[in-house]
C-alpha positions in Angstrom: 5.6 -22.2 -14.3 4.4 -24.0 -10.7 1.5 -23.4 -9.4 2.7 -21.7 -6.7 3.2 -18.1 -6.9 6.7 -16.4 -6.4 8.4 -15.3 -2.4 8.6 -11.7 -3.7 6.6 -10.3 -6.9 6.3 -6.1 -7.8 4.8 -4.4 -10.7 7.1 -2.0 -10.9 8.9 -3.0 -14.6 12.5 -1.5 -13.1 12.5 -3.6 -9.8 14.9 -6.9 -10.1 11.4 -8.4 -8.8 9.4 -8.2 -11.7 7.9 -10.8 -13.6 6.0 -9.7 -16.6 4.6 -13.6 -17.5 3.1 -14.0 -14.0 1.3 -10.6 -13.5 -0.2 -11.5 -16.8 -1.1 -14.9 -16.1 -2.7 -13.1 -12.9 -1.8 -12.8 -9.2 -4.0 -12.0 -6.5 -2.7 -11.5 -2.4 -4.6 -11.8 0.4 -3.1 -9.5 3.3 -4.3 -10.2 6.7 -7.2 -12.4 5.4 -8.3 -9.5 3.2 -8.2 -9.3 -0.6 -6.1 -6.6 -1.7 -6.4 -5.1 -5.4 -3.8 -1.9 -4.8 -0.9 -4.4 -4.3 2.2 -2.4 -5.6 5.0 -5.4 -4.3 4.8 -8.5 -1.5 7.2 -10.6 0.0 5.5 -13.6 1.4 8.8 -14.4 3.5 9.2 -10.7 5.0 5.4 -10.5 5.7 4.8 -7.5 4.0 2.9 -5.7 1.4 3.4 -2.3 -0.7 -0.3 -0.8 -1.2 -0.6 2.2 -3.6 -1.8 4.9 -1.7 -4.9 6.0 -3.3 -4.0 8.4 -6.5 -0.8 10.5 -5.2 2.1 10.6 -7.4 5.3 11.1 -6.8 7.7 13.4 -8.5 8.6 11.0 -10.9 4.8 10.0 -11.9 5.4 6.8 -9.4 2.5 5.7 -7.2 2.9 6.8 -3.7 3.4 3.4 -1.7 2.5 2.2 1.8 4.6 -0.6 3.8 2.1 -2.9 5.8 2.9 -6.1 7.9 1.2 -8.9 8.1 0.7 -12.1 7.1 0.7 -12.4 3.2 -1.0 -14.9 0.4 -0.7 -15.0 -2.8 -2.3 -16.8 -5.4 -3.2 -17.2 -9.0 -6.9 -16.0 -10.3 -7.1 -18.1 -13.4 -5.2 -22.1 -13.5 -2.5 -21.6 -16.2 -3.6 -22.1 -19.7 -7.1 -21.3 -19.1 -8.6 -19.5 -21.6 -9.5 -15.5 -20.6 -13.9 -15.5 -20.6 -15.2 -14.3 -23.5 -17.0 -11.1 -23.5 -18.4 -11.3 -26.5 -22.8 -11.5 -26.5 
């Protein structure tokens, strides 16, 4: 892995765009200079951003998405092989 997150990235486990490894490793976006947690799908070279839109479903149990433009960046939360913080007291 680089340490530079991927052009496009979704969550969605059907879309060709999925990467299980990074979303676990952890990815964070920053959409118009504002961090975003509801991030459904980016593409950094589109400038665009899928938002879930707040708890509506769809009739397939989906997430009702958003479309924004703007300008898009990603990042990682955590360096790659850094241990998760323990929780434990």
């Amino acid at each position: 892995m680089t340490d530079t997150p991927p052009d496009r990235l979704s969550t969605d486990p059907r879309s060709p765009f999925h990467d299980a490894a990074l979303l676990e490793r952890g990815v964070g976006v920053r959409f118009k200079g504002v961090e975003k947690t509801n991030v459904e799908e980016y593409c950094v070279s589109e400038g665009w951003v899928r938002l879930a839109a707040g708890n509506a479903r769809d009739r397939f149990g989906n997430p009702m998405t958003v479309k924004l433009k703007g300008p898009v960046e990603p990042y990682f939360r955590k360096p790659e092989g850094e241990p998760e913080p323990s929780t434990a007291e």
